[in-house]
KEGU-242937 format. One record per atom (N, C-alpha, C, O): residue number from 0; residue in one letter; x, y, z. Coordinates in nm, 4 decimals, always signed. Example, Ala and Ser with C-alpha at 12.3 -4.5 7.8 and 13.67 -1.06 7.14 Angstrom:
2
{pt 0,'A',{+1.3190,-0.5690,+0.7800}}
{pt 0,'A',{+1.2300,-0.4500,+0.7800}}
{pt 0,'A',{+1.3200,-0.3300,+0.7800}}
{pt 0,'A',{+1.4236,-0.3319,+0.8465}}
{pt 1,'S',{+1.2850,-0.2250,+0.7080}}
{pt 1,'S',{+1.3670,-0.1060,+0.7140}}
{pt 1,'S',{+1.2900,+0.0030,+0.7870}}
{pt 1,'S',{+1.3409,+0.1138,+0.8039}}
This chain:
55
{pt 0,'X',{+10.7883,+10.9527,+8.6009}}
{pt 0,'X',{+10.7480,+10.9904,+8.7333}}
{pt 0,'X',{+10.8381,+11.1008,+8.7874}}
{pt 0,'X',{+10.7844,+11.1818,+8.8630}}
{pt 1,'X',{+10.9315,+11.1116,+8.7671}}
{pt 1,'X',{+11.0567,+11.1977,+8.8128}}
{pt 1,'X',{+10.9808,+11.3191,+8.7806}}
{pt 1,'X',{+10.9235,+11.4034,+8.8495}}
{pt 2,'X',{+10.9963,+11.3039,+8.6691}}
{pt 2,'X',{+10.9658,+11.4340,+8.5712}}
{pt 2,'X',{+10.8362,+11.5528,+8.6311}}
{pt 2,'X',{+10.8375,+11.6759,+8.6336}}
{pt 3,'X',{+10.7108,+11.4336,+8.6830}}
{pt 3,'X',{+10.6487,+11.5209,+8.6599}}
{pt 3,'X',{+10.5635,+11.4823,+8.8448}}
{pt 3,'X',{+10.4452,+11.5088,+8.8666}}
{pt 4,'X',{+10.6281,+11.4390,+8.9178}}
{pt 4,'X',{+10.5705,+11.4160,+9.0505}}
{pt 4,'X',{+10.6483,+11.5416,+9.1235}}
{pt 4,'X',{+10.7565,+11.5915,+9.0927}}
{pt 5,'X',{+10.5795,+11.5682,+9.2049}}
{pt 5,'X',{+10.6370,+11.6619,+9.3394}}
{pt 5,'X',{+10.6462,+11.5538,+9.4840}}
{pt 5,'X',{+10.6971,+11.5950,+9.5882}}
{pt 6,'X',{+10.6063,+11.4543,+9.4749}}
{pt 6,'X',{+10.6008,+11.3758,+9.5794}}
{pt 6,'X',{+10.7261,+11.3696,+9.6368}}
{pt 6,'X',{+10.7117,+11.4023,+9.7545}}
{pt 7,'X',{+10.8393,+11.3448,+9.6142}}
{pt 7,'X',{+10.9811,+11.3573,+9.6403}}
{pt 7,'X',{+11.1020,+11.4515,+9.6610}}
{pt 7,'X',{+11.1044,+11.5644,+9.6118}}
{pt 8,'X',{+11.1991,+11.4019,+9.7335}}
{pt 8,'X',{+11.2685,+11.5381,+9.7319}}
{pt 8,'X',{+11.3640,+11.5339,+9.6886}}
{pt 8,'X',{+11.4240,+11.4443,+9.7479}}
{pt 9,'X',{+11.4527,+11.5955,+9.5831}}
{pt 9,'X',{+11.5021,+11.5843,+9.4747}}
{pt 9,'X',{+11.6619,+11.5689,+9.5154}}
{pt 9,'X',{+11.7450,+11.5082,+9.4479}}
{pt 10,'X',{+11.6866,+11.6366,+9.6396}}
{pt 10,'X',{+11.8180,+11.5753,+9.6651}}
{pt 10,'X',{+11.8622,+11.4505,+9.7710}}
{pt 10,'X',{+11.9730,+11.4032,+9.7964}}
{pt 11,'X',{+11.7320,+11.4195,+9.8197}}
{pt 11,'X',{+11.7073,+11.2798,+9.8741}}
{pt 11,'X',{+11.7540,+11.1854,+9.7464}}
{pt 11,'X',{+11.8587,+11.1210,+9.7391}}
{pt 12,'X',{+11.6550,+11.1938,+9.6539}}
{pt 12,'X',{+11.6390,+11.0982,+9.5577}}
{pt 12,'X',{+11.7784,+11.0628,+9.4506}}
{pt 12,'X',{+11.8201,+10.9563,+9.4051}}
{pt 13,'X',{+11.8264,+11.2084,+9.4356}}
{pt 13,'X',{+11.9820,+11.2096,+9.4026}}
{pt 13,'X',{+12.1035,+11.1515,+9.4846}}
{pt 13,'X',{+12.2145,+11.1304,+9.4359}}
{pt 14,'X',{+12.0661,+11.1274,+9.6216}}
{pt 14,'X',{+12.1694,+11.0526,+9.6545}}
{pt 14,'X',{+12.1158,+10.8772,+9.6468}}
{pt 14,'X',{+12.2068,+10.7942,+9.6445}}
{pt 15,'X',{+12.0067,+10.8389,+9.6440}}
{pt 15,'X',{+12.0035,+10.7283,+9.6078}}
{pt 15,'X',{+12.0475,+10.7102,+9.4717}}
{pt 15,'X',{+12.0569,+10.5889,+9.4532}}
{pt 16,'X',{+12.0896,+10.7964,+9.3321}}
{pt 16,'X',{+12.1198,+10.7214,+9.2258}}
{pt 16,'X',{+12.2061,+10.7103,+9.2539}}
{pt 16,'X',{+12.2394,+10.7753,+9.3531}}
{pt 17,'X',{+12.3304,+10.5998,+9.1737}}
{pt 17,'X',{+12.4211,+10.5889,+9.1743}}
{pt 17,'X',{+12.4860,+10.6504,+9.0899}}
{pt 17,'X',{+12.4696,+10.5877,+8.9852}}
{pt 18,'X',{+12.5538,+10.7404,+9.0706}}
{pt 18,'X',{+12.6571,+10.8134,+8.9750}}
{pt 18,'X',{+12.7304,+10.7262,+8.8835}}
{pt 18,'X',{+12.7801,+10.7661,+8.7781}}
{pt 19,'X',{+12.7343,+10.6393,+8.9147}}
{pt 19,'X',{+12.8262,+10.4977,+8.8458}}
{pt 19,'X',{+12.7664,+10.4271,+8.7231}}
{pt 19,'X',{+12.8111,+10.3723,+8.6223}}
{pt 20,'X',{+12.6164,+10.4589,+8.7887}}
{pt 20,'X',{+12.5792,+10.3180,+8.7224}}
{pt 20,'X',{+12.4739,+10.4092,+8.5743}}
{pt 20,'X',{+12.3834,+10.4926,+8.5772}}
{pt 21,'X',{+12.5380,+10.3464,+8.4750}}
{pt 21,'X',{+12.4570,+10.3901,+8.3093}}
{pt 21,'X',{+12.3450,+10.4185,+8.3190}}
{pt 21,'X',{+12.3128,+10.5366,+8.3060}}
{pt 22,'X',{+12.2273,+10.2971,+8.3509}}
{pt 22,'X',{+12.1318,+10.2705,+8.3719}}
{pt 22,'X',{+12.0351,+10.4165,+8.3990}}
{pt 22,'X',{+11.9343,+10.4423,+8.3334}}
{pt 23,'X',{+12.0883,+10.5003,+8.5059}}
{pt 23,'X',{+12.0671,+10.5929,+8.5798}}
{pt 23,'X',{+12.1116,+10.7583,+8.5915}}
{pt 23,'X',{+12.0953,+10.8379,+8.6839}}
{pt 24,'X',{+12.1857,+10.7771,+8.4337}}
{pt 24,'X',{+12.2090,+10.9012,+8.4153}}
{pt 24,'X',{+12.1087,+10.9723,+8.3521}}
{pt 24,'X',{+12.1199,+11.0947,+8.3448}}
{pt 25,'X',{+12.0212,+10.9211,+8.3092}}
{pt 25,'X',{+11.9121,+11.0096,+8.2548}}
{pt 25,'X',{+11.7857,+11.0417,+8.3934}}
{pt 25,'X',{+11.7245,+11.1477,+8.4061}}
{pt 26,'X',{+11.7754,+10.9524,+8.4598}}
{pt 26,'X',{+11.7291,+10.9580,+8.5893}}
{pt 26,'X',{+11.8217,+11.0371,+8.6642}}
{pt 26,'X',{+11.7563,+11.0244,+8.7677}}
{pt 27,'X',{+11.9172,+11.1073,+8.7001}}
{pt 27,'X',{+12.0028,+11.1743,+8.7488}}
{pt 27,'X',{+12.0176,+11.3220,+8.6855}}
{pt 27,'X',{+12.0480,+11.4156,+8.7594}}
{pt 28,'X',{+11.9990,+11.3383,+8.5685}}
{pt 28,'X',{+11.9525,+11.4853,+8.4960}}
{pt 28,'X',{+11.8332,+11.5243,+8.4831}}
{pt 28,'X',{+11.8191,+11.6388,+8.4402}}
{pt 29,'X',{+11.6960,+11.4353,+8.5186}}
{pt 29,'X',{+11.5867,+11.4882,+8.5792}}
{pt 29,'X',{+11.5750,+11.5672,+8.6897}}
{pt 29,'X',{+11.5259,+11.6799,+8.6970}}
{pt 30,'X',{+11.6529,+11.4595,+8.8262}}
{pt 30,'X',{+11.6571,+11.5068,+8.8865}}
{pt 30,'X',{+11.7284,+11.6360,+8.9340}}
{pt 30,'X',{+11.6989,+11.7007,+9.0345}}
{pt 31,'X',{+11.8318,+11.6641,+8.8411}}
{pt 31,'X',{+11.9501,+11.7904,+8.8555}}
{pt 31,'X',{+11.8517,+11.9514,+8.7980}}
{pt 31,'X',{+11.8519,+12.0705,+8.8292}}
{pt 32,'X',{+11.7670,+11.8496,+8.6857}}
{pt 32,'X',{+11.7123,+11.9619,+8.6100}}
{pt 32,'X',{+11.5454,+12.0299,+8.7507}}
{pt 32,'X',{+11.5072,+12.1460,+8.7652}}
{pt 33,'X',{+11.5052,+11.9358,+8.8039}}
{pt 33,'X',{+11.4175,+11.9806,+8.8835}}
{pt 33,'X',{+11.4467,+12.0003,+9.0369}}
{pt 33,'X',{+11.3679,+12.0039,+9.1315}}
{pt 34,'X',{+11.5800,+12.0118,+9.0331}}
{pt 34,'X',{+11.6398,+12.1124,+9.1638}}
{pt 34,'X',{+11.6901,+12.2414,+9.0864}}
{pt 34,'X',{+11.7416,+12.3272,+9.1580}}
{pt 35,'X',{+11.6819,+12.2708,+8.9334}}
{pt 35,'X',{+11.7675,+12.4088,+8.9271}}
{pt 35,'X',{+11.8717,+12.3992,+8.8413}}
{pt 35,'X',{+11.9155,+12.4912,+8.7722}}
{pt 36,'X',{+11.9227,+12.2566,+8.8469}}
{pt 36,'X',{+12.0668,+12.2636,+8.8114}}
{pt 36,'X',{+12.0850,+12.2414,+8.7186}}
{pt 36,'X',{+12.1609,+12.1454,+8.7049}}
{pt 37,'X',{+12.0363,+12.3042,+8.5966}}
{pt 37,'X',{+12.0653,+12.2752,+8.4504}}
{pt 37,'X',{+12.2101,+12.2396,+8.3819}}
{pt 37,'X',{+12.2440,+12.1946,+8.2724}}
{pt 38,'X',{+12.2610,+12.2712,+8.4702}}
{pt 38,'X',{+12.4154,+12.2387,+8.4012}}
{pt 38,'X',{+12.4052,+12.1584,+8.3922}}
{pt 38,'X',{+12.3707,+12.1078,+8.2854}}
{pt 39,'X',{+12.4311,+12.0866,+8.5096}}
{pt 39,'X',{+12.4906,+11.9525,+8.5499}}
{pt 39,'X',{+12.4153,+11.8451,+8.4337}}
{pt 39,'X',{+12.4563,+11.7752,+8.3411}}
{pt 40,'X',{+12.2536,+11.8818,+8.5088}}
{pt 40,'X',{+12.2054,+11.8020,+8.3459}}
{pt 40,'X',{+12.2390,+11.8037,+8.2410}}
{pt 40,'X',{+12.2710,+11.6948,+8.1934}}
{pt 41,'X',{+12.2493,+11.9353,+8.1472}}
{pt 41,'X',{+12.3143,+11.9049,+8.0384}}
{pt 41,'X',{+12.4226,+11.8663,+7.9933}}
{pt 41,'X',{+12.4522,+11.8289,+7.8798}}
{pt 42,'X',{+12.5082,+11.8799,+8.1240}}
{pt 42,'X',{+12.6301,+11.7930,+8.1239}}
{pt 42,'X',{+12.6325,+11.6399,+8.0910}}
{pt 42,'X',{+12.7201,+11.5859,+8.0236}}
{pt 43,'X',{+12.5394,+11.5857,+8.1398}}
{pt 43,'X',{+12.5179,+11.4641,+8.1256}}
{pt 43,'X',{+12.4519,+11.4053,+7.9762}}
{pt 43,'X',{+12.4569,+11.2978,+7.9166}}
{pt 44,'X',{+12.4018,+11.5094,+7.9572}}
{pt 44,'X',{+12.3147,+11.5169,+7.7966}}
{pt 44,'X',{+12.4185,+11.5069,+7.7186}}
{pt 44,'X',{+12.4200,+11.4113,+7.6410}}
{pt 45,'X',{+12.5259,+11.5971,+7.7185}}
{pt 45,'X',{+12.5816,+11.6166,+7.6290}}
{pt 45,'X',{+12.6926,+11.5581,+7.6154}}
{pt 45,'X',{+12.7307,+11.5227,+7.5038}}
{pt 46,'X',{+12.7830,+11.5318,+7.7542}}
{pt 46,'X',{+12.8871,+11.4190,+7.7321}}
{pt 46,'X',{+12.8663,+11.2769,+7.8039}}
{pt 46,'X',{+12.9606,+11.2257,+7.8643}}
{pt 47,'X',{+12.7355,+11.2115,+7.7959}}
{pt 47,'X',{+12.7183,+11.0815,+7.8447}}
{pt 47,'X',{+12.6640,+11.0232,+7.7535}}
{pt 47,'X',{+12.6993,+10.9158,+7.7047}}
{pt 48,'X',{+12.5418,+11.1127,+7.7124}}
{pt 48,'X',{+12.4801,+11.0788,+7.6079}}
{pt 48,'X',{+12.5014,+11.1430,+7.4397}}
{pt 48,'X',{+12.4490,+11.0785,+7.3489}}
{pt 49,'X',{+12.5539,+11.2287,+7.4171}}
{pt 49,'X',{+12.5971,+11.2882,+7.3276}}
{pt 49,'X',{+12.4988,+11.3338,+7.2487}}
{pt 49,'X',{+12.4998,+11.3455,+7.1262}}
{pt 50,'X',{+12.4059,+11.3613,+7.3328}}
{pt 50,'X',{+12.2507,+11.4126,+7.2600}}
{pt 50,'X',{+12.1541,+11.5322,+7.3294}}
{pt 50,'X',{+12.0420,+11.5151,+7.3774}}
{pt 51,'X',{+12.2526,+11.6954,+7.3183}}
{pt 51,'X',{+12.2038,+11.7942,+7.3881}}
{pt 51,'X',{+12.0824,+11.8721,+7.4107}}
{pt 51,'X',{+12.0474,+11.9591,+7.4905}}
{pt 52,'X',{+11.9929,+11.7646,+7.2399}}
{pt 52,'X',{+11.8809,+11.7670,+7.1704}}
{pt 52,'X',{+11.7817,+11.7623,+7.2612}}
{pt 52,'X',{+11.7022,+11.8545,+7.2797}}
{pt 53,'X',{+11.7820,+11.6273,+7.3369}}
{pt 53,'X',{+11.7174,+11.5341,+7.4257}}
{pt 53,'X',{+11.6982,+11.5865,+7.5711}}
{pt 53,'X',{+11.6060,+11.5526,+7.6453}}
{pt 54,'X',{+11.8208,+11.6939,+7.6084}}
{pt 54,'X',{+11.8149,+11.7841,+7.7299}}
{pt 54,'X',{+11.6941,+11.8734,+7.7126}}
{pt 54,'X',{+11.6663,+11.9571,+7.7985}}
């Protein structure tokens, strides 16, 4: 749903994840990636998940 809804607003929805919590870093680089912020996502791709593939 992240991925592919416009219904939401992407830095609303980013402060509801929790940064903390595992569960929710791939839900958190959707959302980084559909405000713009490719870094950050692949940041997360690459040192959370260790799979830059998957970014």
């Amino acid at each position: 749903m992240l991925k592919t809804s416009s219904q939401y607003s992407p830095p609303r929805m980013l402060d509801r994840l929790h940064r903390d919590d595992l569960d929710l870093f791939e839900a958190r680089a959707i959302v980084f990636s559909k405000m713009g912020q490719h870094r950050q996502a692949l940041e997360i791709y690459v040192f959370k998940f260790k799979d830059p593939v998957k970014g």
